[in-house]
Backbone bond lengths (Angstrom), bond angles and torsions (degrees), N, CA, C in turn:
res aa  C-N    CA-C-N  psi(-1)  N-CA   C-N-CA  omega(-1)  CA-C   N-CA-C  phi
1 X - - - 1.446 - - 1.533 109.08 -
2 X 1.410 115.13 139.96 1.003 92.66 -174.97 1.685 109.88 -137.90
3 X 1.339 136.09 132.10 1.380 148.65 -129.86 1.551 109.12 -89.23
4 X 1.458 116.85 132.07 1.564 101.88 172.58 1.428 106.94 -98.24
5 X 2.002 107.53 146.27 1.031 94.17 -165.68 1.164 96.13 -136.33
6 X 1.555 144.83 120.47 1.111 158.69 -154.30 1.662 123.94 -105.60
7 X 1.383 123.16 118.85 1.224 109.07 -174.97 1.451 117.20 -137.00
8 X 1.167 114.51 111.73 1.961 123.29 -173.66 1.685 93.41 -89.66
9 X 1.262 113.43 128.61 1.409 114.31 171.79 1.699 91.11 -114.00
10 X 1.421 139.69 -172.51 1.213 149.00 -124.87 1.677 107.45 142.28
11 X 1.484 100.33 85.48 1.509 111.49 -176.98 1.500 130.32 -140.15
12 X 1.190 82.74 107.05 1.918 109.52 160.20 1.216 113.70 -26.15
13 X 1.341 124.48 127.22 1.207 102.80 172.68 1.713 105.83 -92.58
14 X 1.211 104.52 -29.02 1.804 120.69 155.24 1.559 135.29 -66.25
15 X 0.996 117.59 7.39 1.750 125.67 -129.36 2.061 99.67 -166.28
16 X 1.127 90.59 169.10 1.291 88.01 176.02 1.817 115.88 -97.06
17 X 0.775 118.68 177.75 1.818 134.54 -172.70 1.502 98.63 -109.99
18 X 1.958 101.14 123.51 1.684 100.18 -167.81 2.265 80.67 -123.07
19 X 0.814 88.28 152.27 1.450 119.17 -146.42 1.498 91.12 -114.41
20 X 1.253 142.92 127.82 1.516 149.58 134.41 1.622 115.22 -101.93
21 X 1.477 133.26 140.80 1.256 104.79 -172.07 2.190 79.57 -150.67
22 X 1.414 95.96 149.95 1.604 94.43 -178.05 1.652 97.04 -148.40
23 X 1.534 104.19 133.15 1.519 122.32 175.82 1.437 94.32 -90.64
24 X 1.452 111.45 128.92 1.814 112.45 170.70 1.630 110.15 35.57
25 X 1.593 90.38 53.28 1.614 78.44 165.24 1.229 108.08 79.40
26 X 1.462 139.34 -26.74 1.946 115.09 -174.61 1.676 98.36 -113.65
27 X 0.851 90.36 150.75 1.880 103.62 -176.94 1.828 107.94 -59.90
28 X 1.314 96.42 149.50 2.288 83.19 167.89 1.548 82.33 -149.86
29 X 1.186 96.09 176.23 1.528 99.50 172.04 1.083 109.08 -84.46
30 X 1.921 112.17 178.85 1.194 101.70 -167.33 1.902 74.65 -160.54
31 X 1.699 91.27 160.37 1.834 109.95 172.86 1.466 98.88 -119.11
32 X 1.319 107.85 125.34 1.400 111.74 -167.45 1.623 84.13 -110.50
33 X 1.241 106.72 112.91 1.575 119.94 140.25 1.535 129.57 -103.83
34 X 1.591 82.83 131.57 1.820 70.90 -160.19 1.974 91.07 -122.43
35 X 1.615 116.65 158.49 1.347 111.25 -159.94 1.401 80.38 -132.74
36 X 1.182 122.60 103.34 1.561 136.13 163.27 1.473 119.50 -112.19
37 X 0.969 127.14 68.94 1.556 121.03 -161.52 1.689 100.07 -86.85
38 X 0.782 134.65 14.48 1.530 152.80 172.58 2.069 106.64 -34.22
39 X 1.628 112.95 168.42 1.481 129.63 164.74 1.770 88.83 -39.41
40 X 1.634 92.47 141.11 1.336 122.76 169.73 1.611 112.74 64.05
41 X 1.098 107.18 35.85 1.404 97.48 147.90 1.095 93.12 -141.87
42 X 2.211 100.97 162.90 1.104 120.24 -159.02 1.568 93.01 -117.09
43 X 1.315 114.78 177.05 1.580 118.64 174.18 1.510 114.22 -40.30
44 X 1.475 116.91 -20.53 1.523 123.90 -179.81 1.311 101.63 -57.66
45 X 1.504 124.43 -17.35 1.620 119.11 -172.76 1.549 98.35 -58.73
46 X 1.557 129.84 -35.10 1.374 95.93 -179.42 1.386 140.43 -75.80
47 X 1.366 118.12 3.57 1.475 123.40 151.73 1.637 117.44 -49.10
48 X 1.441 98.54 -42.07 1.835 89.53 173.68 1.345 113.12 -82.71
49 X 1.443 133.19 -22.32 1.067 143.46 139.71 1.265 96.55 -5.14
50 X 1.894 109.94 -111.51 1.349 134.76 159.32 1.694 112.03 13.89
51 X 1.387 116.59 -65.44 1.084 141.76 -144.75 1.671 101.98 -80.57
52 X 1.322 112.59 -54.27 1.311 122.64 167.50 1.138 116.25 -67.06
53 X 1.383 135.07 -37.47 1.621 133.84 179.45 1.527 115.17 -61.23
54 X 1.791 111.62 -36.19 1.355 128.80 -178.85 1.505 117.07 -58.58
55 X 1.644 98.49 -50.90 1.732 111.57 -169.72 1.418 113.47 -87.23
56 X 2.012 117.21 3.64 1.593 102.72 -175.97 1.685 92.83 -100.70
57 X 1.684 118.50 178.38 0.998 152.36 -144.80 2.077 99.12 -109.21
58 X 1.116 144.77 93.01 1.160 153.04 -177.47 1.781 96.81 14.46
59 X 1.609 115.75 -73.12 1.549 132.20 -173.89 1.698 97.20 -47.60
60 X 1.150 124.89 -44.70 1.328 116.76 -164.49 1.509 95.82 -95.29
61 X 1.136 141.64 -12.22 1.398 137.64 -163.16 1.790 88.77 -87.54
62 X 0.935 111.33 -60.61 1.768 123.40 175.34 1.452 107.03 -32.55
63 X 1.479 131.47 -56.77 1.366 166.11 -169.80 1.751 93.69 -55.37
64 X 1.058 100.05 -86.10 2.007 115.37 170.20 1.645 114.45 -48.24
65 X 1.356 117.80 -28.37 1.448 114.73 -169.60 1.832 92.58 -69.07
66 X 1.253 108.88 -43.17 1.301 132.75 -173.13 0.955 110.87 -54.63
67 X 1.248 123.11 -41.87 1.638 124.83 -169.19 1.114 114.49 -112.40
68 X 1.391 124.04 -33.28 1.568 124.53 152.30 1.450 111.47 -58.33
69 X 1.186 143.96 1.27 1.341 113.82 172.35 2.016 108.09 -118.04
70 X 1.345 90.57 89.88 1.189 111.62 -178.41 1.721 103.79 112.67
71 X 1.501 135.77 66.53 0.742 151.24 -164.06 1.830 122.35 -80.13
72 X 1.403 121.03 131.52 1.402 93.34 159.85 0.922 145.82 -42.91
73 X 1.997 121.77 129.80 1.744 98.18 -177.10 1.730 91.64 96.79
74 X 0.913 127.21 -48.79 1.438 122.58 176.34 1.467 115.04 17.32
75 X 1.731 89.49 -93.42 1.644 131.78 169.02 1.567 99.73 -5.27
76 X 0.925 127.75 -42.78 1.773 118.13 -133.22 1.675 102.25 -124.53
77 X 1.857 111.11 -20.46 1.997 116.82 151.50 1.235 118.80 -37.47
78 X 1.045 127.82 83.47 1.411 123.82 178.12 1.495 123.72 -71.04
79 X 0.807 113.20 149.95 1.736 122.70 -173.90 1.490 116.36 71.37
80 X 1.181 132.92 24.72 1.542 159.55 171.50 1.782 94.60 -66.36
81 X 1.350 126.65 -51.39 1.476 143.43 -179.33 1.935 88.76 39.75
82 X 1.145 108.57 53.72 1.473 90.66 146.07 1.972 96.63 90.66
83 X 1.747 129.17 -7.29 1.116 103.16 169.36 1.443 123.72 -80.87
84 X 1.195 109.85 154.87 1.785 111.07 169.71 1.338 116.34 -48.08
85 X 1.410 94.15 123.39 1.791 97.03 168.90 1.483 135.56 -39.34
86 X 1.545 100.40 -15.13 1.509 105.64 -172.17 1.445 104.70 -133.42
87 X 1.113 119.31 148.85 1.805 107.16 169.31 1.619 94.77 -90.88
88 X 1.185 107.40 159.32 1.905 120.92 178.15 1.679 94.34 -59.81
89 X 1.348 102.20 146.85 1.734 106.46 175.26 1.007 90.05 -85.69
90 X 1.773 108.22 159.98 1.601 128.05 -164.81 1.416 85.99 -92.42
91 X 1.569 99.04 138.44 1.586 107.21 -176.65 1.949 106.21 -89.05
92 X 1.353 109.66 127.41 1.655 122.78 176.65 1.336 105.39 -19.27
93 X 1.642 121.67 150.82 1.734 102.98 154.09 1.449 113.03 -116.72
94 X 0.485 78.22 130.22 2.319 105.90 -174.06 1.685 84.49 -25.48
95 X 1.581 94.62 139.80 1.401 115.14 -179.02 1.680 100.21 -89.46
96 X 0.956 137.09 151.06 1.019 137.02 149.83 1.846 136.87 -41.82
């Protein structure tokens, strides 16, 4: 079987993007990460970077690594001078 899943986004172009999302019709919550690397932001965009990588779910973290590294809108982050879109993920430390 397979689930309908519905999603109204609602976006600022100033402002943030508020997200409603419903499985078969009933509402659930939802983590709206949204990847706008667009005019007027400065290298500070990677705090929201940061911010979105922290709050998604392993499957969606994979999803964003992907698309955040080299993002739409890129072009136009100013003061980036050339760092990588992503910092290297911190490598696991060996379980015992």
């Amino acid at each position: 079987m397979t689930a309908l899943v519905e999603a109204v986004l609602v976006r600022d172009p100033d402002g943030p993007t508020d997200a409603w999302v419903f499985v078969d019709g009933k509402p659930v919550d939802a983590v709206v990460s949204c990847v706008d690397a667009g005019a007027g932001w400065d290298w500070d965009w990677k705090q929201h970077r940061d911010e979105v990588l922290a709050q998604a779910s392993p499957a969606a973290r994979e999803l964003l690594r992907t698309v955040l590294d080299g993002p739409p809108g890129g072009v136009y982050v100013e003061g980036r001078d050339g760092a990588p879109w992503l910092d290297p993920e911190p490598v696991p430390e060996p379980t015992p």
